[in-house]
C-alpha positions in Angstrom: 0.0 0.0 0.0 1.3 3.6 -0.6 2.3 5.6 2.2 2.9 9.1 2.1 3.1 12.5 4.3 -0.9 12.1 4.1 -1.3 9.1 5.5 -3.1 8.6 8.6 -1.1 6.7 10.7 -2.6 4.2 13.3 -1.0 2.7 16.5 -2.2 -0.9 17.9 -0.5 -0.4 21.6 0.2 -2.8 23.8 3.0 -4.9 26.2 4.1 -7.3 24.1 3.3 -6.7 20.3 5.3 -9.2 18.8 1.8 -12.1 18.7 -0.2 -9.2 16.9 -1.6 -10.7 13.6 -4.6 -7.5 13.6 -2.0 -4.8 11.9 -2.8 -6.7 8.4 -6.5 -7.0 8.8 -6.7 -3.4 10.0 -4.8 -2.6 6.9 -6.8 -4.3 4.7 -9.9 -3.2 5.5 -9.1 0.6 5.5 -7.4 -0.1 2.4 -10.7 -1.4 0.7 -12.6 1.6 2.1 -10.4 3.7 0.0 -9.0 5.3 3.6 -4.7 6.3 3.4 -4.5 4.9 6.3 -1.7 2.6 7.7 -2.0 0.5 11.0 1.0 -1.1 13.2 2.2 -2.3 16.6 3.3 -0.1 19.0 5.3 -1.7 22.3 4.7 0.8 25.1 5.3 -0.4 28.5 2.8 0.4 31.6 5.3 3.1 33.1 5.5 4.9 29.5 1.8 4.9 28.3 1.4 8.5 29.8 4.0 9.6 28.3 3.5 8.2 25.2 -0.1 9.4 25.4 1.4 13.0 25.8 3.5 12.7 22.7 1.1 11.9 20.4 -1.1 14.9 21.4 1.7 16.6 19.7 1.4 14.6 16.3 -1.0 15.9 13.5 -1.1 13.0 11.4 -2.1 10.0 14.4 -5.3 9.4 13.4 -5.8 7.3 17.0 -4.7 3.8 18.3 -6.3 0.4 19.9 -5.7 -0.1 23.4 -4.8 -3.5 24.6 -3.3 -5.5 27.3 -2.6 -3.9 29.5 -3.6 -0.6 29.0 -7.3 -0.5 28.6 -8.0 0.7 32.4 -4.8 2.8 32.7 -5.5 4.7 29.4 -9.3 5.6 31.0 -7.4 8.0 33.0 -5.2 9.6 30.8 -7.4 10.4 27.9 -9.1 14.1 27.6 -12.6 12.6 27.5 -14.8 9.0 27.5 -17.6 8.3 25.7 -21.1 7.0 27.6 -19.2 3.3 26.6 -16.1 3.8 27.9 -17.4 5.6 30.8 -19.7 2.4 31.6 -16.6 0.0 31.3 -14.1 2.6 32.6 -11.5 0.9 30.4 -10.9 2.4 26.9 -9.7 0.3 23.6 -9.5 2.9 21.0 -8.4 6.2 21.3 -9.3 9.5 18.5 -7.1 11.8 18.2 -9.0 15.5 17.7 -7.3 17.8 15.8 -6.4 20.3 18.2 -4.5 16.9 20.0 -7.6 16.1 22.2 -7.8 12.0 22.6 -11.0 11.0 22.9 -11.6 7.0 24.6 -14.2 4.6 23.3 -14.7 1.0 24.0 -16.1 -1.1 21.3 -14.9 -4.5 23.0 -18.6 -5.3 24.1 -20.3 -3.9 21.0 -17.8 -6.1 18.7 -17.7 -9.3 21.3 -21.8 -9.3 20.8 -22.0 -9.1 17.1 -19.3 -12.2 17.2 -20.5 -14.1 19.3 -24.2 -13.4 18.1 -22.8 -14.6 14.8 -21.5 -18.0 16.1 -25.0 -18.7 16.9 -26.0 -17.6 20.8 -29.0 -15.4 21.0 -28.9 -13.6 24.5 -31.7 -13.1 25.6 -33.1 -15.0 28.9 -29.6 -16.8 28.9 -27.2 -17.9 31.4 -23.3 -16.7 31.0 -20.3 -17.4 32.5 -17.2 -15.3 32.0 -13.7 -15.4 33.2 -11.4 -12.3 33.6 -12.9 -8.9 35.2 -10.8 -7.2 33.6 -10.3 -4.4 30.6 -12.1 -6.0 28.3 -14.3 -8.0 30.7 -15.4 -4.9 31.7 -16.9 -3.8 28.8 -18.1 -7.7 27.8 -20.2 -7.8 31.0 -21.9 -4.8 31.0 -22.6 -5.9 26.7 -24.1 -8.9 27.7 -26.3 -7.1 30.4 -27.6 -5.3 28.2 -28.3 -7.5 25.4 -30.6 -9.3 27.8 -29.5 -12.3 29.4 -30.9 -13.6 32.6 -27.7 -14.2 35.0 -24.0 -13.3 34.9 -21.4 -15.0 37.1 -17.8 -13.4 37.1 -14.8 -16.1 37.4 -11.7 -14.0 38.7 -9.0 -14.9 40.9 -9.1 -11.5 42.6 -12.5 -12.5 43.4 -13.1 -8.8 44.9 -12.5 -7.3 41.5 -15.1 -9.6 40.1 -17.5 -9.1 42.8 -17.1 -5.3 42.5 -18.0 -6.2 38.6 -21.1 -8.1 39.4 -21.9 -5.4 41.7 -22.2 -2.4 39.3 -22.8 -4.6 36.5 -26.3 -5.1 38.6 -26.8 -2.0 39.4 -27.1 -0.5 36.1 -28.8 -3.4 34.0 -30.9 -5.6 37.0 -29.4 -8.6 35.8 -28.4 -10.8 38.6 -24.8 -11.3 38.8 -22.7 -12.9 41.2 -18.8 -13.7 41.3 -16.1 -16.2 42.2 -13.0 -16.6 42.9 -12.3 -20.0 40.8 -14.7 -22.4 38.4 -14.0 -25.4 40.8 -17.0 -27.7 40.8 -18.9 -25.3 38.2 -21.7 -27.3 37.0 -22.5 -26.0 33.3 -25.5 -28.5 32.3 -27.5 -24.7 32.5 -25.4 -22.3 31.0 -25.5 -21.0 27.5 -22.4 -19.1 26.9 -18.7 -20.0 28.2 -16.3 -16.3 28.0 -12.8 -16.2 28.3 -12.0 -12.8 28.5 -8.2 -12.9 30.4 -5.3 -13.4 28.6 -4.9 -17.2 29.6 -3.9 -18.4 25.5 -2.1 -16.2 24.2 0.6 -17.2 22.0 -1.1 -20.6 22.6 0.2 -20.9 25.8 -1.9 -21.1 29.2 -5.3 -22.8 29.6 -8.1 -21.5 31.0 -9.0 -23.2 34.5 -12.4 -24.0 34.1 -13.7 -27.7 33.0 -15.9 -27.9 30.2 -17.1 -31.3 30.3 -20.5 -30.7 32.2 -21.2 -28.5 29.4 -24.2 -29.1 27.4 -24.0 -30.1 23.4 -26.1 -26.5 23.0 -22.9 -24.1 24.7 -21.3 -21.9 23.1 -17.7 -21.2 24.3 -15.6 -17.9 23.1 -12.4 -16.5 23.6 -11.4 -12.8 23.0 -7.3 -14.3 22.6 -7.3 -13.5 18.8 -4.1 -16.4 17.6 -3.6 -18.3 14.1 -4.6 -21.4 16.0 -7.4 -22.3 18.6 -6.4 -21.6 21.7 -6.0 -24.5 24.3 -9.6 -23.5 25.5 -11.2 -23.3 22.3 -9.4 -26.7 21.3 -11.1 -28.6 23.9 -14.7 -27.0 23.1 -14.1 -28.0 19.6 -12.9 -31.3 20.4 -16.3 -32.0 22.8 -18.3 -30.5 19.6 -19.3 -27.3 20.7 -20.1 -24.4 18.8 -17.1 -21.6 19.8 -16.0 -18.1 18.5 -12.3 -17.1 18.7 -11.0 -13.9 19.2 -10.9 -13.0 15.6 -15.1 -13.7 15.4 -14.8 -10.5 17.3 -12.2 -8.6 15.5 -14.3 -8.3 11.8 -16.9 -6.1 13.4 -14.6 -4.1 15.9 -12.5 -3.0 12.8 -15.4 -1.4 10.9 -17.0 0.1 14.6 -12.9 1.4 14.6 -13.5 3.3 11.1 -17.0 4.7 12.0 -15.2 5.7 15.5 -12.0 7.6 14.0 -14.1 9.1 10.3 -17.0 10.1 12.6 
């Protein structure tokens, strides 16, 4: 693709880069929208992101970045101002850059996590949903999938406090009854309807989630938000019991055009 003094350049920052494979399809995507616009990794570590954040202020042709591990609840407090979304999820995961160097946070990880995993066949209303991970992006997950209409929430986190503060305000603002734990020991899963990873356990295929699947009815739908060329160890053994899953890419697609509409409002 050409790249010139025009082009809108695009940061993907995170800590570490190397694993990203979303640069291309970002590039892609823009490039088929007719947008000169060029996407890469940017390896900023947790005591730089202020400063990094600062920096680009000062840099007329950053369009805006994605936030990912571990940024997503840092950033919250550095940009100029949230949207109602990131607000909500107090963890942002895409950034616009105003002209006069304003950044302005979004979060689009629940809008795009829904249309994936809406796409891979669950319909949430009435539904029964456990997630692990209360973190950035499980954040903005929960309160999605509150929203969207599903009948009860439980939060697996090893800080179970974090998760319980989650369920908490995640009940608060929707009604839906949530609850949290500190580990999936002894989970039975004959009831639920939809199985979220949403820590980092898998990437790079390495770690597994700790959570058994194999009470799990033939109807569950497991997904991951760990986007990797390969299933991740948790996805592997839901596709191996024949379940229906959605990977971290399923998610991906529709965040990248809710990134366009975002940064061309």
């Amino acid at each position: 693709m050409p790249i010139s003094g025009e082009t809108d350049l695009f940061y993907i920052v995170g800590s570490p880069v190397r694993h990203f494979r979303s640069p291309p399809l970002f590039n892609s995507y823009f490039e088929a929208q007719g947008r000169d616009f060029l996407a890469a990794g940017l390896h900023v570590l947790p005591d730089d992101l202020e400063s990094m954040l600062r920096m680009v202020r000062k840099i007329d042709n950053v369009k805006g970045m994605c936030i990912t591990i571990p940024h997503k609840i840092a950033a919250a407090a550095l940009v100029d101002e949230m949207t109602p979304a990131a607000r909500r999820a107090n963890s942002v995961n895409c950034v616009r850059r105003e002209s006069d160097g304003r950044l302005v946070g979004h979060n689009i990880d629940g809008e795009g996590f829904m249309a994936g995993v809406t796409a891979a066949g669950f319909e949430p209303k009435g539904k029964s949903v456990i997630q692990l991970g209360a973190g950035g992006v499980g954040r903005a997950i929960a309160f999605s999938l509150a929203a969207s209409g599903i009948a009860h929430l439980t939060l697996i986190n090893r800080d179970k406090a974090k998760g319980q503060t989650l369920a908490d305000e995640v009940q608060l603002a929707t009604g839906v009854t949530s609850a949290a734990r500190g580990d999936g020991e002894g989970l039975d899963l004959s009831a639920v309807d939809l199985v979220v990873n949403a820590t980092s356990l898998g990437m790079g295929g390495k770690g597994d989630v700790p959570l058994s699947l194999d009470s799990a009815g033939p109807d569950t739908v497991v997904a991951d938000v760990i986007i990797h060329a390969e299933d991740t160890p948790f996805l592997a053994r839901a596709r191996s019991m024949g379940l229906r899953i959605m990977s971290g890419a399923g998610m991906l697609k529709p965040q990248i055009e809710l990134y366009e509409a975002f940064l061309y409002r």
